[in-house]
N, C-alpha and C positions, 0 to 999 in steps of 0.2 A: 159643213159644220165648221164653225170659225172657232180658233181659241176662247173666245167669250161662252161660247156656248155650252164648252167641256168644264170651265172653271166648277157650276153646281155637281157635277161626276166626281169631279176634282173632291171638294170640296166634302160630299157624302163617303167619297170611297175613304179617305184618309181618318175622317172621323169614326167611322165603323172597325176600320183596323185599330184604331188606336185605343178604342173602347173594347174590342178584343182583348187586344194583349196586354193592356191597362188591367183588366178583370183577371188574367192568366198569372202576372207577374204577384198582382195582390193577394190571390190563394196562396201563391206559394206563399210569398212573405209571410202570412198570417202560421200556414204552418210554420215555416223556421223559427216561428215567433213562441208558438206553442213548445218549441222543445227550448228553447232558453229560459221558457216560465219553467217549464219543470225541471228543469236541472235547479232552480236559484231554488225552488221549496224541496228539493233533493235533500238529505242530513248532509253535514257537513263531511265526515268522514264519506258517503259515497259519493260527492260532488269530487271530492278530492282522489277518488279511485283507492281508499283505504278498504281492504276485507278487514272482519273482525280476528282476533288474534287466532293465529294460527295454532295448533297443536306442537306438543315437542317434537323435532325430527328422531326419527326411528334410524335401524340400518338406511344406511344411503341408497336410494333406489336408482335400478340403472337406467339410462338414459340412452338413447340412439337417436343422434341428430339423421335428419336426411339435408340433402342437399344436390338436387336435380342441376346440370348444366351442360349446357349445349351450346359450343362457340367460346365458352368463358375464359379461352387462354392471355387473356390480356389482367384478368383478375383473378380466379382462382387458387393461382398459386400462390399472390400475397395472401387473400383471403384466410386458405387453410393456417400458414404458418402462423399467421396474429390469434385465428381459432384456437389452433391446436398449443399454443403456448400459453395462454390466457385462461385454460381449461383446468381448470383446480378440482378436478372431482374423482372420487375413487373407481366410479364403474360408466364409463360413458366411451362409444363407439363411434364412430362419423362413417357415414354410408356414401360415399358419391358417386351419382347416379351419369355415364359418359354414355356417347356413340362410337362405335366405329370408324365412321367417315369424321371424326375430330381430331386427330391425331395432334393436331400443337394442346388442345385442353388434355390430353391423355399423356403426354409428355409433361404438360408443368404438373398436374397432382401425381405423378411418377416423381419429379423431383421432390417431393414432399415426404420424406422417409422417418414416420409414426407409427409405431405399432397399433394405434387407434383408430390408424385410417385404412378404412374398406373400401376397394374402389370395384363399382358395381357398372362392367361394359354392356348395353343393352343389344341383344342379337338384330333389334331393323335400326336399318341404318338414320340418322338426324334429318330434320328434327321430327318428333313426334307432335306429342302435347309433353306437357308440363306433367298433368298428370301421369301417362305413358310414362315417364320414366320415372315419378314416386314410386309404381306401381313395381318395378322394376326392384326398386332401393326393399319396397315392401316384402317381396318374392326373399330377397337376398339376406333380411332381417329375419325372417320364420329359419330358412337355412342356420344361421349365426346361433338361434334362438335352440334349436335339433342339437347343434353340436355343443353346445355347454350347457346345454341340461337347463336351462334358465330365461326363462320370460322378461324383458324388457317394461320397465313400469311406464314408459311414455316414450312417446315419438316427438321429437323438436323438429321441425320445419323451417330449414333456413334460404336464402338464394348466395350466389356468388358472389356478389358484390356489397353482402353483410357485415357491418362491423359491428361486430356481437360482443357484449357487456359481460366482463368474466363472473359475473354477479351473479347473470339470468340461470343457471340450474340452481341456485338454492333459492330462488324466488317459486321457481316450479316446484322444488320439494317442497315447500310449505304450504301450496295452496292448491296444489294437482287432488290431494285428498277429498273428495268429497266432489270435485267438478271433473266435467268432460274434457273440458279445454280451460287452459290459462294463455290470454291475450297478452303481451308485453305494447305497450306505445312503440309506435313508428317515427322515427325523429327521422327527416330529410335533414341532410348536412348542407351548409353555405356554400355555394359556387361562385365566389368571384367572377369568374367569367362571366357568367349567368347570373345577375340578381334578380331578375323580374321573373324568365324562364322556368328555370329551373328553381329561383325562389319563390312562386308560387303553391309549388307544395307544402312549402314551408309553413303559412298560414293554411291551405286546409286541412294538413295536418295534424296541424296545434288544434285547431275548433275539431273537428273529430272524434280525436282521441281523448281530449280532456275536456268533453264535454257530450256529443252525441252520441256516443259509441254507452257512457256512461250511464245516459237515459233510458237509452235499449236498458241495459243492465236492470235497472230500479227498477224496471216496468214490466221486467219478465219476458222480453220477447228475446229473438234467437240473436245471439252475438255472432258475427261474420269475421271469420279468422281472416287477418292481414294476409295469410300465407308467407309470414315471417318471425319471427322469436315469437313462436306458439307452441305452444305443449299440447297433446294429446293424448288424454289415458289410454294405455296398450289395449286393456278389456275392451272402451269403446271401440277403438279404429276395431277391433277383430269381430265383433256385433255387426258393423256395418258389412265388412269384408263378407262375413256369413252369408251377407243379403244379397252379396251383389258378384256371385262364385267365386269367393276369396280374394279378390283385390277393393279396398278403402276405396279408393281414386277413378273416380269418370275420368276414362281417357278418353272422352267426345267433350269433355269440357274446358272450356279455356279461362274457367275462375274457380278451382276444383277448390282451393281454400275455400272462396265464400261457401260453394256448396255447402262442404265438411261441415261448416258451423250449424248451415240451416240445419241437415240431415241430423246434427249429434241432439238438437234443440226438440227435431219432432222425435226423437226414442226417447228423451226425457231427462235429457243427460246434457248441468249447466254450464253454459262458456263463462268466465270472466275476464275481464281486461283490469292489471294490478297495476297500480303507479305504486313503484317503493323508489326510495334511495339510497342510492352508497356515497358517504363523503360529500354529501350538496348536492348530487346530480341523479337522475335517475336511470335506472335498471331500463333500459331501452334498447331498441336495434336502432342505429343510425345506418344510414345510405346516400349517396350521390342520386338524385334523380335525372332526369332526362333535362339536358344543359339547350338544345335547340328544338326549334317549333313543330318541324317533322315528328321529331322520335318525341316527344310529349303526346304530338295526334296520336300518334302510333300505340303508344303505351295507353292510353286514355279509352283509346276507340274499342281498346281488347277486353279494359276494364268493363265498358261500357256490354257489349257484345253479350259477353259471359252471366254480367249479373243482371241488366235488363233487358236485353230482348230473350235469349236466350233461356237466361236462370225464369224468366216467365214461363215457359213453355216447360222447363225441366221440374222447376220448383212448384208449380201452381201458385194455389191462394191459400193456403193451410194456417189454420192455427187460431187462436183467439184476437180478438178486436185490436191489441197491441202488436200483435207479428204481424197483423195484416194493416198496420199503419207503416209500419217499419219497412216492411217488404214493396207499400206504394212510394216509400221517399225513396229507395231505392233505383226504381221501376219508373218515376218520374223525372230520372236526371237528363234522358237526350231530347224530351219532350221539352221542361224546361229551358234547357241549351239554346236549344232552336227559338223558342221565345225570346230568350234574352237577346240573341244576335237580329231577330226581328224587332225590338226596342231599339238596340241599336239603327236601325236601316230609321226607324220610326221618326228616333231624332232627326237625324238628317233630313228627314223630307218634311219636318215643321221649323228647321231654322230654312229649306226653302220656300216655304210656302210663306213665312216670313218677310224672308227677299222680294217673292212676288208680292204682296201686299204692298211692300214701301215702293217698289217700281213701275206697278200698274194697278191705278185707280181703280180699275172693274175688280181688280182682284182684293181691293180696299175694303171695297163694297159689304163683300161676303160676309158671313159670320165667323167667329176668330171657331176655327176648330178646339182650340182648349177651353171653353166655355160649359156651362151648365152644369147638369149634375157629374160630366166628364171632369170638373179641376176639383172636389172635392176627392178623387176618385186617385188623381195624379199625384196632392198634397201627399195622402196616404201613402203612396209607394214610396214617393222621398221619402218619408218620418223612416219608412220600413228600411230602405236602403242604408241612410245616414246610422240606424239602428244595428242595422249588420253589419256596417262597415268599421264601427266603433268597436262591437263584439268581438270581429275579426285580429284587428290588431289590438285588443288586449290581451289574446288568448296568445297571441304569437309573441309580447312583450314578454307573459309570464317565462315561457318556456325559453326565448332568443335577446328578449331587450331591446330598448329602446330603437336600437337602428333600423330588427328588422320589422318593429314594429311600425317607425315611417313608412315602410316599403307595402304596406301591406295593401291601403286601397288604390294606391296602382296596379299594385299585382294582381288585386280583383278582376280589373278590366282584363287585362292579359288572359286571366285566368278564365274568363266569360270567352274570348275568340277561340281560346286551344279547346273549349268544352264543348263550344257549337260547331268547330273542323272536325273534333273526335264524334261529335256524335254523327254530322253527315258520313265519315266514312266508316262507322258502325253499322250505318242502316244499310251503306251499300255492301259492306261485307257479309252481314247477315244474310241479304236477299240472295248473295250469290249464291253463299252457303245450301239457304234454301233450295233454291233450284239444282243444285247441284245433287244435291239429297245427300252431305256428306259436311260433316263439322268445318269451321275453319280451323286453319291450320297453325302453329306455333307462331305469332307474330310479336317475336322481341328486339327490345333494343337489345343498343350498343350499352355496356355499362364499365362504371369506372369504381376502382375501391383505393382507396390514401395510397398513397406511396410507391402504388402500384405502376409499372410504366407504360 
């Protein structure tokens, strides 16, 4: 068989992929497209994350941050002291949840000397899950709760590397009333070193939170806790706990927030996510993300793990026509991943097939693979792409400006490679897991918090 002869192979095989993932990339689009239509016929006050006005504050209710960490001695000790000085409230507690085999993290929050700070060592040794040692902070909150005669009105959920808005408890007191969870935005903070990297969060996190998280909301389906400046009514997390022999938290799970929101969603009980401000800015948790391409897959792939391979098999399909749209955009991100990074490959092999044409006559001959009902099919994606890419860097302009809204459909691209390496090493972690017939195991970064050394 001569080169001439494979060119018609050539030729069929490339056009059939590319009318594949041509069709793959277009659903999506279309959906991403459907939730920007309904955010813009959203009212303006819930586009904008406004609840309606709250009731007057009563006595202050008390509060118990948790804050799980393992390895955190490089940040935790700033962390506490910026918390624990920034903390303007009459009845609030910090739980921090350590291991035994951590000795430099158990030595900086020992340096940390607060009467408000509770330091909760868990009996097996690091790292567990995440959850495992909520579970832990949990145990040591009913204890707290026995010896002062007094219930706790919400559990805050923080990480180490938090830099928490002295704002957010009275954001909670106003609007825990009546909901299961109150969601705060996640603001990623600028990394000079990193602007594409680590600035990629920057933009999915703006479209997100001020915008898709908001939709869920309107629509009624289940809001998926950050696992960070989240509140949780006390009575809910002790409902769950009831169900599951007294601990809130899957310690077989490696995205126990998201769960928490599903589970609070199907007893009946609603999440919301509040944009307020103080002084121009908003009531938000800021963080350092993941500055290189390893520990992005790394963080990414765990994400991934937890809420769709995983959260599938743990979660199921529950709920009405909205949860179960919510829970497939979810469920659909390493599937996705993988298509985008085969569009990628796709290009490449139509500016060669290109080459070939202008280099070799026979190859002249053939028909242009982007032809027929195939380029009406292409335009489409462009509009859809140029469409998101536009979205993207307004929503980052709002919340960051101008600059990092430049960066933003670069970071797209970036953002498309680290989501299809996290999703290949999800599915292999997954499988392992599988076969192994045993959860994966705690896989965190390295994390950084200001000023921190």
């Amino acid at each position: 068989m001569t080169a001439a002869d494979l060119l018609p192979i050539w030729h069929v095989a490339l056009g059939e992929a590319l009318l594949l993932v041509a069709m793959l990339v277009a659903i999506n689009g279309l959906d991403d497209l459907a939730i920007d239509l309904l955010w813009l016929r959203m009212p303006a006050a819930a586009r904008a994350g406004r609840l309606p006005p709250a009731p007057e504050l009563g006595p202050a209710p008390a509060f118990a941050i948790f804050i799980p960490a393992w390895d955190e001695s490089a940040v935790i000790g700033a962390m506490l002291r910026r918390l624990l000085a920034g903390l303007d409230w009459p009845d609030v507690r910090v739980f921090v949840g350590l291991y035994r085999n951590d000795p430099a993290g158990i030595a900086a929050v020992m340096s940390v000397a607060d009467p408000r700070l509770h330091v909760v060592i868990g009996p097996a040794p690091g790292p567990t899950t995440k959850a495992d040692c909520l579970n832990g902070l949990w145990q040591a909150l009913l204890a707290d709760e026995a010896a002062r005669g007094r219930a706790f009105a919400a559990i805050v959920l923080h990480d180490a590397e938090d830099v928490v808005h002295a704002g957010e408890l009275a954001v909670f007191a106003r609007h825990l009333p009546g909901h299961a969870m109150v969601q705060l935005p996640v603001i990623p903070l600028p990394d000079e070193r990193s602007p594409l990297i680590s600035g990629h969060y920057i933009d999915e996190f703006a479209e997100s939170h001020a915008k898709d998280l908001l939709v869920r909301q309107w629509l009624g389906a289940g809001l998926p806790s950050a696992g960070v400046g989240t509140a949780f009514c006390r009575h809910m997390l002790g409902r769950i706990a009831a169900q599951r022999g007294g601990l809130p938290f899957d310690a077989d799970s490696l995205t126990e927030d998201y769960e928490l929101g599903q589970r609070l969603h199907a007893l009946g009980g609603r999440g919301v996510l509040v944009w307020e401000q103080v002084g121009g800015a908003p009531v938000a948790t800021a963080e350092h993300f993941p500055a290189d391409f390893e520990a992005a897959v790394r963080q990414k792939a765990r994400w991934l793990v937890g809420i769709a391979l995983a959260g599938w098999d743990r979660l199921g399909w529950q709920g009405g026509l909205a949860q179960r749209w919510m829970l497939l955009r979810d469920r659909k991100a390493p599937l996705m991943a993988l298509v985008t990074l085969a569009a990628y490959v796709l290009l490449l092999l139509l500016v060669l097939d290109t080459a070939l044409r202008m280099a070799w006559p026979a190859a002249a001959q053939m028909p242009k693979v982007a032809s027929g009902p195939l380029l009406p099919l292409l335009w489409i994606n462009w509009l859809l792409l140029c469409w998101r890419l536009l979205w993207r860097a307004w929503f980052t302009w709002r919340l960051h400006g101008i600059t990092e809204a430049l960066l933003a459909s670069p970071r797209a691209a970036v953002g498309n490679f680290i989501n299809a390496a996290a999703a290949l090493r999800a599915l292999r972690r997954y499988a392992a897991a599988l076969r192994a017939g045993q959860p994966p195991a705690w896989d965190k970064t390295v994390h950084r918090f200001p000023g921190a050394a």
